[in-house]
C-alpha positions, -999 to +999 in steps of 0.1 A: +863-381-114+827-380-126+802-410-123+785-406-156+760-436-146+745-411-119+741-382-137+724-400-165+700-413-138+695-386-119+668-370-144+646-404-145+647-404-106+640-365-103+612-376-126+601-404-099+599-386-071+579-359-081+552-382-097+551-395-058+548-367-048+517-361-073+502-394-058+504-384-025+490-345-028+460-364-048+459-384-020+456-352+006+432-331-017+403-341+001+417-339+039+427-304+023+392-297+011+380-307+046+404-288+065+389-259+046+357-263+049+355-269+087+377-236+088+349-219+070+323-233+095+345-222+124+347-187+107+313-187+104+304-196+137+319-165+150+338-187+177+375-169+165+374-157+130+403-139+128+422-169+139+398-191+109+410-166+089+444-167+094+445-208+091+420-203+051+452-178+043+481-202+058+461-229+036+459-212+007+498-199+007+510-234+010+490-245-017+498-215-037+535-230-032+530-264-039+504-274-063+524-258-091+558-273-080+535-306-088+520-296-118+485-282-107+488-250-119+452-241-120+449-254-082+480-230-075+463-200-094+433-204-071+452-207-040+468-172-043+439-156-055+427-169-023+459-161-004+455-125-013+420-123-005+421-137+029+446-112+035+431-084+025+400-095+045+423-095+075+438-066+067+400-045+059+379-064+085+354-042+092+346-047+050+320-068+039+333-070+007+367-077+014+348-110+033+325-121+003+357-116-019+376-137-002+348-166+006+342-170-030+379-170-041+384-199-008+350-215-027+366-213-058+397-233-044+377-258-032+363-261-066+397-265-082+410-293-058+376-314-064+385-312-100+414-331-096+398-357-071+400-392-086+369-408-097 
């Protein structure tokens, strides 16, 4: 037997949690635009910038995986143009333009997530 009063509701809650969810990754956007940028200063500082590297690509994939689940589709856009950059950075290190690719797609990123920053 089916409990009709669930499945009715189920929708209107679905809708609930994922506008949560939207709260809380507007919420984060700033930590994540931090996160990033002292990434970039650690890559720039030469300390370990494969590893600064790696962390900008991680970054970028899981924002490339969420913000359009939450309805940021430009933010997710950005994120794996970034994603694929950083990679091919890694991938081509000895390339300088492999590196400025991939800053200004990371810069571009950043530039997407203050967009959606509350006032």
């Amino acid at each position: 037997m089916r409990d009709d009063r669930k499945m009715t509701d189920m929708p209107a809650a679905l809708s609930q949690a994922i506008a949560g969810m939207r709260l809380r990754f507007i919420d984060t956007i700033e930590e994540k635009i931090l996160h990033l940028e002292a990434t970039l200063a650690d890559l720039r500082s030469g300390n370990d910038p494969i590893e600064a590297a790696r962390k900008i690509e991680m970054a970028s994939h899981s924002l490339a995986g969420l913000a359009p689940s939450l309805g940021f589709a430009d933010i997710g856009a950005a994120a794996v143009t970034s994603e694929v950059a950083w990679s091919k950075a890694l991938e081509e290190r000895d390339s300088d333009p492999a590196l400025q690719a991939a800053l200004d797609a990371v810069e571009a990123l950043m530039d997407r997530l203050e967009a959606e920053l509350p006032e």
